[in-house]
C-alpha positions as CSV (number, residue, x, y, z in Angstrom):
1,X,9.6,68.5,52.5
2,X,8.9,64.9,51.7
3,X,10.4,62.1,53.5
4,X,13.2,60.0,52.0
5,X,12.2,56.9,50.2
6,X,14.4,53.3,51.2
7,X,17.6,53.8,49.4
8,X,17.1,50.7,47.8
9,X,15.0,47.5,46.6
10,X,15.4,44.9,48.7
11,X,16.6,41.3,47.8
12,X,13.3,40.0,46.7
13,X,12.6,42.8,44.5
14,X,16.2,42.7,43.0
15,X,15.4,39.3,41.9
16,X,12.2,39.9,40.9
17,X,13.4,43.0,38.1
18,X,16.9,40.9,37.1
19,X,14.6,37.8,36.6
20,X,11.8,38.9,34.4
21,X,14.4,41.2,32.7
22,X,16.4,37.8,31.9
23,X,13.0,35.9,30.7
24,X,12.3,39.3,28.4
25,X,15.5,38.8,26.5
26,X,15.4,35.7,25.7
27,X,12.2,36.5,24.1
28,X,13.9,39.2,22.4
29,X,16.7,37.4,20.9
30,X,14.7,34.9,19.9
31,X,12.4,37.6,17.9
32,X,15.1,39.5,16.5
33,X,18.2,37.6,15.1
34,X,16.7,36.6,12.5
35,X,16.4,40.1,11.1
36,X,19.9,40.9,9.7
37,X,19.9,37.7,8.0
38,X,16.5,36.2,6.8
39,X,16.2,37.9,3.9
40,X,19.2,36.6,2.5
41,X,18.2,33.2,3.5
42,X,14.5,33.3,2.1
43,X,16.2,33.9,-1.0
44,X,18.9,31.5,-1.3
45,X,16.8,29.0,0.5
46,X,13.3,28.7,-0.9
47,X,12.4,28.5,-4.7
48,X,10.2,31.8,-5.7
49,X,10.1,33.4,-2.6
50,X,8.7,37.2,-3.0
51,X,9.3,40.1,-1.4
52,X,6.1,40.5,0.1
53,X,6.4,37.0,1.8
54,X,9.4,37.5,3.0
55,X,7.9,40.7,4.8
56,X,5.2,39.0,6.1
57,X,7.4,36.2,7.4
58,X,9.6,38.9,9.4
59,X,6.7,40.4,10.8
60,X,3.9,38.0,11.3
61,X,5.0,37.8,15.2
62,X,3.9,41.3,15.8
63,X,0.0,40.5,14.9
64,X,-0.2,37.3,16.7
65,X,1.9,39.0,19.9
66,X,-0.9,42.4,19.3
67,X,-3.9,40.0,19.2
68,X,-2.7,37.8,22.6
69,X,-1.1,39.7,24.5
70,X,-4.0,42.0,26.3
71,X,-5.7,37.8,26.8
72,X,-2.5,36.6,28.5
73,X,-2.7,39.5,30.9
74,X,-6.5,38.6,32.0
75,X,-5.9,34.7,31.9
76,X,-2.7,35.3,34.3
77,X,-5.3,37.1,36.6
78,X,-7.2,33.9,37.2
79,X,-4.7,31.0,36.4
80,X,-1.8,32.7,38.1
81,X,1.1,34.3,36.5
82,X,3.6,31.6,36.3
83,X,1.7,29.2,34.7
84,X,1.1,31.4,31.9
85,X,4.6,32.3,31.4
86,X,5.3,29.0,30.6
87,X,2.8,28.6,27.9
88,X,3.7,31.1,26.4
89,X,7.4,30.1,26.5
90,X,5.7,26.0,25.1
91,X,4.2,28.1,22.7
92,X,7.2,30.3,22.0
93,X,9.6,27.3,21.3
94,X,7.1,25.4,19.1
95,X,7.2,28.5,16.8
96,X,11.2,28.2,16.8
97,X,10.8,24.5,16.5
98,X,8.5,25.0,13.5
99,X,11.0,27.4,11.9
100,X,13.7,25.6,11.9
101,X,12.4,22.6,10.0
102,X,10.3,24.9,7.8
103,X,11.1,23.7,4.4
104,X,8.7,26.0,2.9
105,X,8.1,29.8,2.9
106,X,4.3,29.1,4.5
107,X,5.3,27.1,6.9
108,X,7.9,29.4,8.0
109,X,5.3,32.0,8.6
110,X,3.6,29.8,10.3
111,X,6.1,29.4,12.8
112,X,7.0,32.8,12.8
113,X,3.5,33.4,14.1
114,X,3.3,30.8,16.6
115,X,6.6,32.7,18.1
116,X,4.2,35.5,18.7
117,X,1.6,33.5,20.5
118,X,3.8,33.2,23.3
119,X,2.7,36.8,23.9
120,X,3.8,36.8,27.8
121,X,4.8,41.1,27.8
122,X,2.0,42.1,29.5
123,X,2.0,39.6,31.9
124,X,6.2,39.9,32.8
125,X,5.0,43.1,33.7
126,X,2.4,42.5,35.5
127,X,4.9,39.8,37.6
128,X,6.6,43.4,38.3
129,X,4.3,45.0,40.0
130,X,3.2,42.3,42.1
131,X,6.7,41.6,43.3
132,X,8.2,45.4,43.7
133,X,6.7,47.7,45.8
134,X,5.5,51.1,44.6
135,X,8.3,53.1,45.5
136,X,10.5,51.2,43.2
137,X,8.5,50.1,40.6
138,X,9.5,53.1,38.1
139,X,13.0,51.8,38.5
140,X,12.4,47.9,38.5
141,X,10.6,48.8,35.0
142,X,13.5,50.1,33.9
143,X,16.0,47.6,33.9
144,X,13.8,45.6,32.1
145,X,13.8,48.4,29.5
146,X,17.3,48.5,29.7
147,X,17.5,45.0,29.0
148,X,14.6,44.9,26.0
149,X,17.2,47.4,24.8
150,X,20.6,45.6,25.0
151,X,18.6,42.3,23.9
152,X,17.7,43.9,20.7
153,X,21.2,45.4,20.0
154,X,23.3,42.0,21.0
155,X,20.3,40.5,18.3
156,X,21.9,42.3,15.3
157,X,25.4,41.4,16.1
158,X,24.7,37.4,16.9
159,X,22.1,36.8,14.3
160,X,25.2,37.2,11.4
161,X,27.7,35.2,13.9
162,X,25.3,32.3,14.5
163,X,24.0,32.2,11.1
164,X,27.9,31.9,10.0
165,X,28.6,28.8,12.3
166,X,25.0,26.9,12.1
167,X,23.3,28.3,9.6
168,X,20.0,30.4,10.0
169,X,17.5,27.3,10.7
170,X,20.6,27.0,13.8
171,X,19.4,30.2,14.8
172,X,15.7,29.1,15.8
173,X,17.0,26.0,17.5
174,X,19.2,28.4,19.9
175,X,15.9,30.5,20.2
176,X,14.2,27.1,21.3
177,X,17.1,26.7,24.1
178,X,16.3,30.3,25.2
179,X,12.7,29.1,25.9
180,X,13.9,26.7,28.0
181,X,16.2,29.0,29.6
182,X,13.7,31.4,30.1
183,X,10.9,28.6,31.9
184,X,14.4,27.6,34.2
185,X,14.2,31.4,35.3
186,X,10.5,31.7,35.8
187,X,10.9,28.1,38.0
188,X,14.0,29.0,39.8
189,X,15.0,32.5,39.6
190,X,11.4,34.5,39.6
191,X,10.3,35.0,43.4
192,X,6.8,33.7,44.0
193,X,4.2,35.4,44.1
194,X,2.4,35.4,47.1
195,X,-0.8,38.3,47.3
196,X,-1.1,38.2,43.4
197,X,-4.0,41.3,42.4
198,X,-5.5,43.2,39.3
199,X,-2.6,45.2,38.6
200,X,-4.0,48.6,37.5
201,X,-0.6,50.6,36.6
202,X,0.5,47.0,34.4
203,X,-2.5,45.8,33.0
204,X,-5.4,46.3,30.6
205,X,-8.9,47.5,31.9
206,X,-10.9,46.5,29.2
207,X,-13.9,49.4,30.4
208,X,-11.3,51.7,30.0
209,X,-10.6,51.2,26.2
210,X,-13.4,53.8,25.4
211,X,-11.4,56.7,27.1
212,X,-8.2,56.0,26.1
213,X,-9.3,54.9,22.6
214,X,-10.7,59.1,22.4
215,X,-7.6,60.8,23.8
216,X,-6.3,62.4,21.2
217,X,-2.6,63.0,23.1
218,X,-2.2,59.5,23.9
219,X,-3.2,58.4,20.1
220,X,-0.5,60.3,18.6
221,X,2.1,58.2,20.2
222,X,0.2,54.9,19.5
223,X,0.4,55.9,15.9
224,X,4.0,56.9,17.1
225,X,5.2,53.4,17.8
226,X,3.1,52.5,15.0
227,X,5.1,54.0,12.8
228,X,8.3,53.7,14.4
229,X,8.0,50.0,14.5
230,X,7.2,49.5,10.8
231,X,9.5,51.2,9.7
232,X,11.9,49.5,11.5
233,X,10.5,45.8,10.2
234,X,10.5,47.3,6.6
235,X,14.2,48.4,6.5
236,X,15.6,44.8,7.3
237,X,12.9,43.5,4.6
238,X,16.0,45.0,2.4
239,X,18.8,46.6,4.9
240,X,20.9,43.0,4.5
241,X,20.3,42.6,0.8
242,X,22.0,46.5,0.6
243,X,25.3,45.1,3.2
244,X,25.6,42.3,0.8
245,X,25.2,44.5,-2.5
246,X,26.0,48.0,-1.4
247,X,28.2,47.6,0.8
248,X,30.0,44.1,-0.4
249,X,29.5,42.5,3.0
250,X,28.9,38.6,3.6
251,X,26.2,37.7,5.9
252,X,28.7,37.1,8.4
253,X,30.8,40.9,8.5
254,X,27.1,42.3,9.0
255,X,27.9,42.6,12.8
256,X,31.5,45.1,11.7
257,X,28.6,47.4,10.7
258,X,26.1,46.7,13.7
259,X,28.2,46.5,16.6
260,X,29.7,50.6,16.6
261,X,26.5,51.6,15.4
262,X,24.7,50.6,18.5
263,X,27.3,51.4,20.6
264,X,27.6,54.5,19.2
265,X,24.1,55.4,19.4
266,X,23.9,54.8,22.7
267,X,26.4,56.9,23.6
268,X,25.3,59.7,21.5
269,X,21.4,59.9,22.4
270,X,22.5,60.4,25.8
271,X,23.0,64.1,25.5
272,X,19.3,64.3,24.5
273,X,17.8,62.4,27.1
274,X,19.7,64.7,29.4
275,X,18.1,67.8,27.2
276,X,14.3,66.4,27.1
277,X,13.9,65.2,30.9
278,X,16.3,67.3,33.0
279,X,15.9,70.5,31.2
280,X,12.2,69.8,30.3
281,X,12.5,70.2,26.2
282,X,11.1,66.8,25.6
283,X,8.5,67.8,23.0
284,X,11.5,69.7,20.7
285,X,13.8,66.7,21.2
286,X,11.2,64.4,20.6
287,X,9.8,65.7,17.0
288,X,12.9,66.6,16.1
289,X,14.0,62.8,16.6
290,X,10.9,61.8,14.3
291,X,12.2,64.3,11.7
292,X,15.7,62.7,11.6
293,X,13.9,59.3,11.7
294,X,12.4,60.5,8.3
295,X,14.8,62.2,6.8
296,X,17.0,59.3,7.1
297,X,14.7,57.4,5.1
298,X,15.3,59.5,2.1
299,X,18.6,59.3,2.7
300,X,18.7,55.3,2.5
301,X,16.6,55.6,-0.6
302,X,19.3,57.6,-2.6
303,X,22.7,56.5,-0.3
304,X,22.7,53.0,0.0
305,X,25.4,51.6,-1.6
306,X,29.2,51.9,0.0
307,X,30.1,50.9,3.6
308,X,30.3,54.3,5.1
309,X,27.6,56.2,3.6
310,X,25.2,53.1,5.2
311,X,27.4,53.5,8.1
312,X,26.9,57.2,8.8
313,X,23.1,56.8,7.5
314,X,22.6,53.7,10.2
315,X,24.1,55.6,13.0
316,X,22.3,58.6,13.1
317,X,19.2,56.6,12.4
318,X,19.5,54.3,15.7
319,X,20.2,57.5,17.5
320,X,17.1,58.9,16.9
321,X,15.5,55.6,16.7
322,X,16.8,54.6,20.3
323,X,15.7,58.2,21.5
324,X,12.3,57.6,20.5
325,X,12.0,54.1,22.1
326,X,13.2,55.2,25.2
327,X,11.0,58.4,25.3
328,X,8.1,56.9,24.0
329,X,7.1,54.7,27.1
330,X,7.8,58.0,29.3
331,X,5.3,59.8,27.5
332,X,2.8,57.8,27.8
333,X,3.3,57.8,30.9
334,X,3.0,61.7,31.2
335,X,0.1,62.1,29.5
336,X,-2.1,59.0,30.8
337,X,-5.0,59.5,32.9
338,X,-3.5,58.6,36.6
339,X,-5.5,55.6,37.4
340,X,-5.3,54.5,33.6
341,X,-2.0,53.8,32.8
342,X,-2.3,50.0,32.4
343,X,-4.9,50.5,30.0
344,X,-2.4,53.2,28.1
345,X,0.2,50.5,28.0
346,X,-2.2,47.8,26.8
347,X,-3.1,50.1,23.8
348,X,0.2,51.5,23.2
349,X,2.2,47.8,23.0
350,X,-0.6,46.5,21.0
351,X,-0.3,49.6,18.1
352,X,3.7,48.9,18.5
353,X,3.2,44.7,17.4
354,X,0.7,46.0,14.7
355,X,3.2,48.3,13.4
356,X,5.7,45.4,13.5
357,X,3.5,43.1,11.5
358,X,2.1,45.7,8.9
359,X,5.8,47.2,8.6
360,X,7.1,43.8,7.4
361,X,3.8,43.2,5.1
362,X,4.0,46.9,3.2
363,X,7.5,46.6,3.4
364,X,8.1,43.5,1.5
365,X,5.2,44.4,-0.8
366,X,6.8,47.7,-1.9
367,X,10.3,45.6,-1.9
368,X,8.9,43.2,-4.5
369,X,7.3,46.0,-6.7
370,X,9.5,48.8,-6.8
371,X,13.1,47.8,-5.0
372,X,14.9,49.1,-2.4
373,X,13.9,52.7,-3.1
374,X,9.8,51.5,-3.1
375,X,10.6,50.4,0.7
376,X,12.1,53.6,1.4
377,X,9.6,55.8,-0.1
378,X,7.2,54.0,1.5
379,X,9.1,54.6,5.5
380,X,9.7,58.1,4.3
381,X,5.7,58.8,3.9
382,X,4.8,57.3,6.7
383,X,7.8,59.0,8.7
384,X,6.5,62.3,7.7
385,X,3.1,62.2,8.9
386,X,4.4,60.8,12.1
387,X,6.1,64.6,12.7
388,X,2.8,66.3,11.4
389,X,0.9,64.8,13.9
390,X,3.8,64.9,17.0
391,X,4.3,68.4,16.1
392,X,0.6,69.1,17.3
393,X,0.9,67.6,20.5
394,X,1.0,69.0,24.0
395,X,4.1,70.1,25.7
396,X,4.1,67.1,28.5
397,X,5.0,68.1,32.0
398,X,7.6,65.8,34.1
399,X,4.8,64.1,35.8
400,X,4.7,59.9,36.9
401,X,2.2,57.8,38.2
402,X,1.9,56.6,41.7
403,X,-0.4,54.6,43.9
404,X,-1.0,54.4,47.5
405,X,-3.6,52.6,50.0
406,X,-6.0,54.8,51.2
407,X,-8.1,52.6,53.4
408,X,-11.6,52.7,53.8
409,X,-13.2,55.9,52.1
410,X,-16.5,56.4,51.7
411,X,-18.4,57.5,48.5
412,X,-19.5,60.8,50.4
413,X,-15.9,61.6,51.3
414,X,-13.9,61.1,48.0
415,X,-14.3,64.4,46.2
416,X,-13.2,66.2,49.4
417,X,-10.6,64.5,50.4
418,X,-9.4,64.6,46.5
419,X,-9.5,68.0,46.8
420,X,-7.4,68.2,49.7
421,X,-5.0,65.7,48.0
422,X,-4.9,68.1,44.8
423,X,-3.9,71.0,47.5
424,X,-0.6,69.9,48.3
425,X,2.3,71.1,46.1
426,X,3.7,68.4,43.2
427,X,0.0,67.1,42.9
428,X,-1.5,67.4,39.5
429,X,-4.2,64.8,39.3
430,X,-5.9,62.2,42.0
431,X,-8.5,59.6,41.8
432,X,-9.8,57.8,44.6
433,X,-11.2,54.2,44.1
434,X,-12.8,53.4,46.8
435,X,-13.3,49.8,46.1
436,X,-9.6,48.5,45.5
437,X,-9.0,51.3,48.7
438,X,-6.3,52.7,46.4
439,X,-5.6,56.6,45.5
440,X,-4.1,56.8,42.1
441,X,-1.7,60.3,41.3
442,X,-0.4,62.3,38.8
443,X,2.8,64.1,40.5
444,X,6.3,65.5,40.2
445,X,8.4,63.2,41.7
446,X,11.2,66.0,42.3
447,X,8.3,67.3,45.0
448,X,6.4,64.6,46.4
449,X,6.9,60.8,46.7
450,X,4.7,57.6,47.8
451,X,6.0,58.3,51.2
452,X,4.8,61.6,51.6
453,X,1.7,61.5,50.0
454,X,0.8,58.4,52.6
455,X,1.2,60.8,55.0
456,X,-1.5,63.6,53.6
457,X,-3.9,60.9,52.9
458,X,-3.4,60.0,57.0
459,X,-3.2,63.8,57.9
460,X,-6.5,64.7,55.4
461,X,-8.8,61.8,57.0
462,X,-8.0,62.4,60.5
463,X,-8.7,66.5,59.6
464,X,-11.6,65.4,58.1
């Protein structure tokens, strides 16, 4: 029997998951209100504006955020992770700036690509697991998920209200005012950081690319947010041209559609979480969410015009769509090597921008060529061999990753007491590094926690 963890985070670390949470979303709104709505804007708004432009101009963000993000991380390890925060905020409302006095297409890119630069992900979450302690990191990083979550939905329904009262170029001077509100946060609300360290379970490893870059398990659900992620940038290349034009919607009643979808597909993916992680049938729930994510496609290509057929067609997309975002993450997590989970992240958040940005590119390409069906042929294809290559993977077990100090080991005693380690019941994988005096593990939290595995590392070195 283990020991029971704390029952709780304490003050500091409460503070520490509510404030970088708060600093994520207003990232996050400031990314993604613009998507219901820019498309009608780039049209009425600048002379000769393409398709594929307009595409680019949504997604740009993602390949500035992929190429910056894994250099934030290593620049906050020597210049301190405040400090880069708030560059990457500077950065983050110069972009915003930029947009919203954009009085061409270009320069709008332009400053929808400088938004990226503020590429501070990988560094919030690095702020994490300097300022929560092990047994409550898994949690702490889950609020901010909850809140990446919320951010994105509460995007959809204010991007038509504020482009209603100010206009859309009032939208990016709001998402400047959330850059400041998120630098007042990281001054006043983020605890400081007092032992800041190489975060291995948050941060990239770059001599661990080669390995993670050849796992064919963990590949299959980069391409998975990939894919995921471009097609989701590619449907609102066109999605608010088809409210205005299918279903006779102003810019402004977009949110009458947005608002129960996401409500309602939160409450209806709930069922399957339940199904994939307490009754272990993740891999059947998960493909089978790619399927509808596909199939949905099709149906966009040959249902969208009329309110309720994009009603029901939205709905049962975002259920599988929010399914997939929150099981994604989880997998990785099951399936990467114990002490490489950083590294995993790194890779997996850098294939999700790319997606992002080549999602909006493609998308307004096959936009301007073929039309709205063009764009969903094109998420349909690429949908499809998604499920071919989930359908192949492994059947992950319920597995996390935990860390605990080990103390002094040395390089004579590690494979024995791993093996020791690997004994004991809810243990699937250990590695020892004896330099950062840290054991890294692969268990089943339902059997062993940090607590208890302290205690056989304490009982396996005195035995030894």
């Amino acid at each position: 029997m283990s020991e029971p963890s704390p029952a709780a985070m304490n003050p500091t670390e409460k503070r520490a998951a509510l404030s970088v949470a708060g600093i994520f979303s207003t990232r996050m709104l400031g990314l993604f209100m613009i998507f219901p709505v820019f498309a009608l804007f780039a049209e009425a708004e600048f002379a000769e504006v393409t398709g594929t432009q307009i595409g680019i101009a949504i997604g740009i963000y993602g390949l500035t955020q992929a190429l910056l993000q894994i250099p934030y991380g290593m620049l906050s390890d020597k210049y301190g992770r405040k400090p880069l925060i708030i560059a990457g905020m500077l950065v983050f409302m110069a972009g915003s700036v930029m947009c919203a006095l954009a009085d061409s297409i270009e320069m709008m890119i332009l400053g929808r690509a400088l938004q990226g630069m503020g590429a501070v992900a990988a560094v919030l979450m690095a702020s994490v697991a300097d300022l929560v302690s092990e047994q409550f990191r898994l949690r702490a990083m889950s609020i901010v998920g909850i809140t990446i979550g919320l951010s994105f939905t509460l995007s959809l329904i204010a991007g038509p209200v504020l482009s209603a009262w100010f206009g859309v170029r009032g939208i990016f001077w709001v998402t400047a005012l959330l850059g400041i509100i998120g630098i007042l946060l990281v001054l006043f609300a983020m605890p400081k950081i007092q032992n800041q360290a190489f975060q291995r379970e948050a941060e990239t490893d770059l001599s661990q690319f080669g390995e993670i870059l050849k796992n064919p398990q963990l590949l299959r659900l980069d391409f998975g947010v990939f894919v995921l992620h471009a097609i989701l940038t590619a449907m609102f290349v066109v999605l608010p041209l088809a409210l205005r034009d299918g279903a006779g919607l102003d810019s402004l009643q977009h949110w009458h559609i947005y608002l129960p979808v996401m409500l309602l597909s939160f409450v209806l993916m709930v069922p399957f979480i339940i199904q994939a992680e307490s009754r272990d049938r993740m891999k059947p729930v998960f493909v089978g969410a790619i399927a509808v994510v596909a199939l949905m496609q099709l149906g966009f290509m040959n249902f969208h015009e009329g309110f309720w057929s994009l009603f029901f067609l939205l709905l049962i997309f975002f259920t599988a769509f929010n399914l997939l975002e929150a099981s994604l993450p989880s997998l990785v997590v099951k399936l990467a090597p114990a002490d490489k989970k950083g590294t995993a992240s790194g890779v997996y958040s850098t294939s999700q921008f790319l997606g992002a940005a080549l999602g909006g590119l493609f998308g307004g390409y096959f936009y301007q060529h073929y039309g709205y069906n063009g764009v969903f042929m094109f998420t349909s294809i690429i949908g499809l061999l998604w499920f071919l290559a989930a359908a192949t993977m492994q059947k992950p077990m319920p597995l996390s990753i935990a860390s605990v100090p080990v103390g002094q080991v040395a390089e004579n005693e590690i494979e024995d007491l791993q093996n020791k380690l690997l004994a004991y019941d809810g243990v699937y994988e250990v590695v020892i590094l004896p330099e950062e005096q840290r054991a890294y593990f692969k268990v089943d939290r339902k059997v062993q926690n940090e607590e208890s595995l302290i205690r056989y590392i304490q009982q396996s070195k005195v035995s030894h």
